[in-house]
LUMTIRO-288236 format. One line per 2 residues: for each residue x, y, z of N, C-alpha, C. Coordinates in pm, whole numbers, always signed. Layout:
X Y Z X Y Z X Y Z  ...
END
This chain:
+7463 -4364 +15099 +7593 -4388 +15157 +7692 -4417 +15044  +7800 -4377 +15026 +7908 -4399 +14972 +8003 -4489 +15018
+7985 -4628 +14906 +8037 -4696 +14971 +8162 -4746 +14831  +8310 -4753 +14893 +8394 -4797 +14809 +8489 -4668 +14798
+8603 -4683 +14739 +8713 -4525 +14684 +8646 -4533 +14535  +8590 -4680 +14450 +8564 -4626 +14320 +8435 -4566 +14336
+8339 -4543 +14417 +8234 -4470 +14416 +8296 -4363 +14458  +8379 -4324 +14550 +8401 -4170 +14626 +8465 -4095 +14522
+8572 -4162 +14390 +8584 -4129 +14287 +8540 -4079 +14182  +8410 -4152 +14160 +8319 -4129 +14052 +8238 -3978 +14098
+8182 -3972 +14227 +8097 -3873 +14314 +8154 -3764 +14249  +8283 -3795 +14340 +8359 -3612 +14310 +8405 -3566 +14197
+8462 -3691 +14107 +8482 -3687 +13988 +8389 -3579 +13892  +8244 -3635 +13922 +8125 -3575 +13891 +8082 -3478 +13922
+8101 -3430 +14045 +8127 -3280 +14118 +8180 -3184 +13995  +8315 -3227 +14027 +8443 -3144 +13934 +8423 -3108 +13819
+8430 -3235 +13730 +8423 -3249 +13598 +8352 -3332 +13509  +8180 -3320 +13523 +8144 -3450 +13500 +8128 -3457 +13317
+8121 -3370 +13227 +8160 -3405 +13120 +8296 -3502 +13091  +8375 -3454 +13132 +8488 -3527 +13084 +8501 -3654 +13160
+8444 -3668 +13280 +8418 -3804 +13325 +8257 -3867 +13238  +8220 -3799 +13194 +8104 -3885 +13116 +8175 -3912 +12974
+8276 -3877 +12901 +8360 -3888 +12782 +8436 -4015 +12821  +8509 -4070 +12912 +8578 -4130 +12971 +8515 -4223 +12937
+8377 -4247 +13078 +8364 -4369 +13067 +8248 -4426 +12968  +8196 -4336 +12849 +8140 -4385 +12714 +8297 -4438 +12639
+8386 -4395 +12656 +8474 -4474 +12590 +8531 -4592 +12643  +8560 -4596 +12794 +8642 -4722 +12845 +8530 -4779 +12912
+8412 -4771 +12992 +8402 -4874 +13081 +8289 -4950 +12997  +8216 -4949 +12903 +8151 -5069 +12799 +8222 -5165 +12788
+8365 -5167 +12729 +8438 -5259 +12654 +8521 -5330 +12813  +8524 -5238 +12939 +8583 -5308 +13038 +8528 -5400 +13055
+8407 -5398 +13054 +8314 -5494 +13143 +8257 -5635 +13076  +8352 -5638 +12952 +8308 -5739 +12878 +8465 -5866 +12867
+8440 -5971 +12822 +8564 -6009 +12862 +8514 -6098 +12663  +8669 -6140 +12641 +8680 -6211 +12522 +8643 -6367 +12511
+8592 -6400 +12620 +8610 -6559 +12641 +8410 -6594 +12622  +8406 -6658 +12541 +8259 -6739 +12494 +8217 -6781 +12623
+8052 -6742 +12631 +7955 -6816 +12729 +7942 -6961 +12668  +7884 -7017 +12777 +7851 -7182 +12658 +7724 -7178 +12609
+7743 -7218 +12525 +7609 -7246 +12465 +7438 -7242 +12556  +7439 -7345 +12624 +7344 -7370 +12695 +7315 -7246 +12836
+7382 -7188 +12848 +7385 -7143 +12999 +7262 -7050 +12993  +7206 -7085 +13115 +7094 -6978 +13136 +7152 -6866 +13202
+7083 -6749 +13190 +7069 -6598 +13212 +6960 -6553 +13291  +6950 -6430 +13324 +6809 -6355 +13398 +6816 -6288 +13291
+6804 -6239 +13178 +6747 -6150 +13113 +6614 -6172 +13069  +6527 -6302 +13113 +6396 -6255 +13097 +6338 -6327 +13176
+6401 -6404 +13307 +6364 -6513 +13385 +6431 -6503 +13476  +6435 -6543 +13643 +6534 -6516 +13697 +6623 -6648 +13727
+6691 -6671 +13763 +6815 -6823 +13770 +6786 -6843 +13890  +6772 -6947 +14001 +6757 -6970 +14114 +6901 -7066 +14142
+6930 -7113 +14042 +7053 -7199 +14057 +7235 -7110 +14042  +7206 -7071 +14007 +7366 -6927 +13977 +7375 -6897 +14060
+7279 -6846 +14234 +7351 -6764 +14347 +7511 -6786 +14350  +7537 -6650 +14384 +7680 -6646 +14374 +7698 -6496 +14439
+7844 -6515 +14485 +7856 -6332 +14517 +8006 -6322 +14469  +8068 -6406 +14401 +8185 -6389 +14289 +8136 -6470 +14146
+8193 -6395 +14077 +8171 -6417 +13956 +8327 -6413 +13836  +8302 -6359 +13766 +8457 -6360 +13669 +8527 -6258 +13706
+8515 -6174 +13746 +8566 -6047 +13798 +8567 -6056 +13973  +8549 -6197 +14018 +8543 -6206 +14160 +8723 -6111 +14195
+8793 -6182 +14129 +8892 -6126 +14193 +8999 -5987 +14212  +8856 -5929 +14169 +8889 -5767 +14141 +8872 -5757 +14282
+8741 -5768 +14356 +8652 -5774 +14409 +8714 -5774 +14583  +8677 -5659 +14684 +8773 -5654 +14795 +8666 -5700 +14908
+8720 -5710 +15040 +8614 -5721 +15159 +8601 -5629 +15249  +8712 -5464 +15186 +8692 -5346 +15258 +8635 -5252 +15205
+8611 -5171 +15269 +8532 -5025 +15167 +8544 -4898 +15286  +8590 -4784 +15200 +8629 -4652 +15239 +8438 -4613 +15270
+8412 -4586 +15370 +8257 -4496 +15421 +8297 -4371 +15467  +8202 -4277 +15431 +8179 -4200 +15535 +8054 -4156 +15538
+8002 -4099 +15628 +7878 -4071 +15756 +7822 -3927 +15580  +7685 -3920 +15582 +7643 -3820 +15461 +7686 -3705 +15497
+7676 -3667 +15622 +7745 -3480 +15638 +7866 -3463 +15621  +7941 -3565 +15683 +8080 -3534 +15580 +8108 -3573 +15472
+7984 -3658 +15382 +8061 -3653 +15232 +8020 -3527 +15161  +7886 -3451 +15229 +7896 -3325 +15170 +7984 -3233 +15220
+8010 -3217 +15311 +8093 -3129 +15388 +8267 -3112 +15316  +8303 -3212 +15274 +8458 -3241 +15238 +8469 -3166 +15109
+8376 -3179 +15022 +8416 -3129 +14909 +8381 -2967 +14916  +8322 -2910 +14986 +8304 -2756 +15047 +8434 -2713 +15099
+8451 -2809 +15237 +8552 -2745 +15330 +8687 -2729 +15194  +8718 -2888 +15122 +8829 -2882 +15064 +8845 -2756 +14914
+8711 -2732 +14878 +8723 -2625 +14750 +8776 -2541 +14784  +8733 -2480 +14954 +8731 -2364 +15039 +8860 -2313 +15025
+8863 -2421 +15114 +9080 -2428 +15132 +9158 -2416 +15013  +9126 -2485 +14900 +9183 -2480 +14762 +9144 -2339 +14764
+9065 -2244 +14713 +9075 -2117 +14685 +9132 -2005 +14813  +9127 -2051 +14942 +9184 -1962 +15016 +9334 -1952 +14944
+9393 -2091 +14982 +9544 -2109 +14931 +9590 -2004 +14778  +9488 -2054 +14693 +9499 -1986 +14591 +9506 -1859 +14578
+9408 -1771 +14684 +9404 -1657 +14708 +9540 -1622 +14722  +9626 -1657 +14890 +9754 -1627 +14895 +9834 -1614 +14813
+9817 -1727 +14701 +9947 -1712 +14657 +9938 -1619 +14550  +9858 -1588 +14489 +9824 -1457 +14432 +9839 -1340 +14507
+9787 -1341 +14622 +9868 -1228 +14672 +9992 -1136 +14692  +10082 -1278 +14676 +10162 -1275 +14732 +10257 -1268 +14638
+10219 -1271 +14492 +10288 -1266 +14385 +10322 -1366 +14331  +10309 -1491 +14400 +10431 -1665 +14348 +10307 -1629 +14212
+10195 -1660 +14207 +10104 -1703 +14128 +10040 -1567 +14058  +10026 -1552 +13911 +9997 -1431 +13824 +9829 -1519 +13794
+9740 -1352 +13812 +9593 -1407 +13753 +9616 -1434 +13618  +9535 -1471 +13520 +9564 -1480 +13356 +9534 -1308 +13352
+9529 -1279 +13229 +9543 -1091 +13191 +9346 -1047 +13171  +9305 -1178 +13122 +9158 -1119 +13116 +9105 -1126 +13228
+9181 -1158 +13342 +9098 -1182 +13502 +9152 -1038 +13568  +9277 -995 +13553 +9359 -909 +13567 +9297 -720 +13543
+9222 -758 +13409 +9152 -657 +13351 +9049 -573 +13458  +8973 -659 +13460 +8816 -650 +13540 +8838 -650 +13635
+8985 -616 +13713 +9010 -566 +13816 +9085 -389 +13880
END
């Protein structure tokens, strides 16, 4: 299930263009997710134990953090990006037809 617009983002993102969304976020989202402000000294972690005392469901970034989320049902999250390519190239078709829009000259050729 797809849950959130930043997951329905990332999905299609990845669909489309997922090199340049994998360039992206090796450059920005490491350094997002880190903040400038010192842990204390003492504080325990789960990195090799788990914390029973930390439960929490906000944290430092709580207030990014929403209580809605964009869903949809799995046949239409596959379905949308079909129906919508569809439509994108019908449209495209027309307007090539129709003259508003010129193919490039090497598409032009091989025709």
């Amino acid at each position: 299930m797809w849950i959130g617009w930043s997951t329905l983002k990332v999905i299609l993102g990845n669909m489309v263009l997922p090199e340049l969304l994998d360039r992206y976020l090796a450059r920005a989202a490491f350094d997002a997710q880190e903040t400038r402000v010192p842990v204390a000294p003492g504080r325990r972690d789960n990195l090799m134990a788990p914390v029973h005392q930390l439960h929490r469901t906000r944290g430092s970034f709580g207030s990014e953090a929403t209580d809605r989320a964009i869903t949809a049902p799995g046949v239409a999250a596959r379905l949308a990006p079909v129906i919508a390519g569809g439509a994108l190239f019908f449209c495209l078709g027309l307007l090539v037809r129709s003259g508003t829009v010129r193919l490039p000259r090497f598409i032009r050729k091989a025709y």
